[in-house]
matplotlib code that plots the C-alpha trace (Angstrom):
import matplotlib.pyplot as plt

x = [-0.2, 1.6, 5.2, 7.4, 8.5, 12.4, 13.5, 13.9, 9.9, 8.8, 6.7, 9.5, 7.1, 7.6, 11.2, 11.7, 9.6, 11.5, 14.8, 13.4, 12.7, 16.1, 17.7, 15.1, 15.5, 18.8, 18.9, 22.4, 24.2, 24.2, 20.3, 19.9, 21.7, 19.4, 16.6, 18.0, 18.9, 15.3, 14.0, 16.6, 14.4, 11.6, 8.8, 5.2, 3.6, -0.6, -2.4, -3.1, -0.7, 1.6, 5.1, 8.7, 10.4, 14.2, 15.6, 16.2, 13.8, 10.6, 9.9, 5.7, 3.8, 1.0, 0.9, 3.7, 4.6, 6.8, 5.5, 7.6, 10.3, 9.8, 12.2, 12.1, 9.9, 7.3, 3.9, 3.3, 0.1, -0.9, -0.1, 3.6, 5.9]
y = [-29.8, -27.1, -26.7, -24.1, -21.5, -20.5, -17.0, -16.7, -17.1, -15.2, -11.8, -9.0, -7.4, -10.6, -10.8, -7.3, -7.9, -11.1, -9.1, -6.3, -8.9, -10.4, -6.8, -6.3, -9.6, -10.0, -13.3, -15.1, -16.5, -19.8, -19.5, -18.6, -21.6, -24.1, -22.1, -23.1, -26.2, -26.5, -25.4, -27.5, -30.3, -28.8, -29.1, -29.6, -26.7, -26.8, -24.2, -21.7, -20.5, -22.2, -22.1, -23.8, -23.1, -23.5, -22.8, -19.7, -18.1, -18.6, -18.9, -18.2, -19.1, -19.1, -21.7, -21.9, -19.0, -17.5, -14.3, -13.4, -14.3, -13.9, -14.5, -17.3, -15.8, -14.5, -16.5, -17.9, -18.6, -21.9, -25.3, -25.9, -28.5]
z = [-33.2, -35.0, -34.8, -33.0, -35.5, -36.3, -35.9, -39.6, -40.1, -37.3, -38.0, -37.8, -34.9, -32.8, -33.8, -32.3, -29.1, -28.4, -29.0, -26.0, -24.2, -24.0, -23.0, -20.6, -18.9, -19.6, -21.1, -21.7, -24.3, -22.8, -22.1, -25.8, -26.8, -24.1, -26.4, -29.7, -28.9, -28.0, -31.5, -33.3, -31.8, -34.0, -30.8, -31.3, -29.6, -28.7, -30.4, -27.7, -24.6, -23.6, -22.1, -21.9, -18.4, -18.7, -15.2, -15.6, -17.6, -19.7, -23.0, -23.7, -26.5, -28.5, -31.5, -33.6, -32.2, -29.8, -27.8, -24.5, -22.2, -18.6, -15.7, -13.5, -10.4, -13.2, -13.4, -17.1, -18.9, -21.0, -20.8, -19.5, -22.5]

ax = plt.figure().add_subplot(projection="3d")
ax.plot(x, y, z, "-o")
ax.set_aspect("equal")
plt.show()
């Protein structure tokens, strides 16, 4: 199983979507840091969709990397960590 990527390594495109994403759903601070806190842990992700729910919003996935946030009430794809 492949490892969740840190922001650092992500593709700039996916760094800038995830950033959009944030705005549009208006992620917090303290969310972010559940998140980072999260990929401290270094995760072992599957290698197709998946998804971490954290209360309060979604982070989705395929392999090592991140893709999307979506809000609570939104409907993710993949296998739930």
């Amino acid at each position: 199983m492949p490892q969740i990527e840190n922001w650092s390594r992500l593709p700039q495109a996916v760094r800038s979507h995830l950033v959009e994403r944030m705005r549009d759903r208006k992620i917090s601070l303290d969310d972010l840091n559940q998140l980072r806190l999260w990929i401290e842990t270094k995760p072992n992700v599957p290698e197709g969709p998946w998804y971490k729910d954290f209360g309060s919003f979604k982070l989705c996935g395929e392999g090592a990397l991140p893709k999307t946030f979506l809000l609570a009430g939104q409907v993710a794809k993949g296998r739930k960590l």
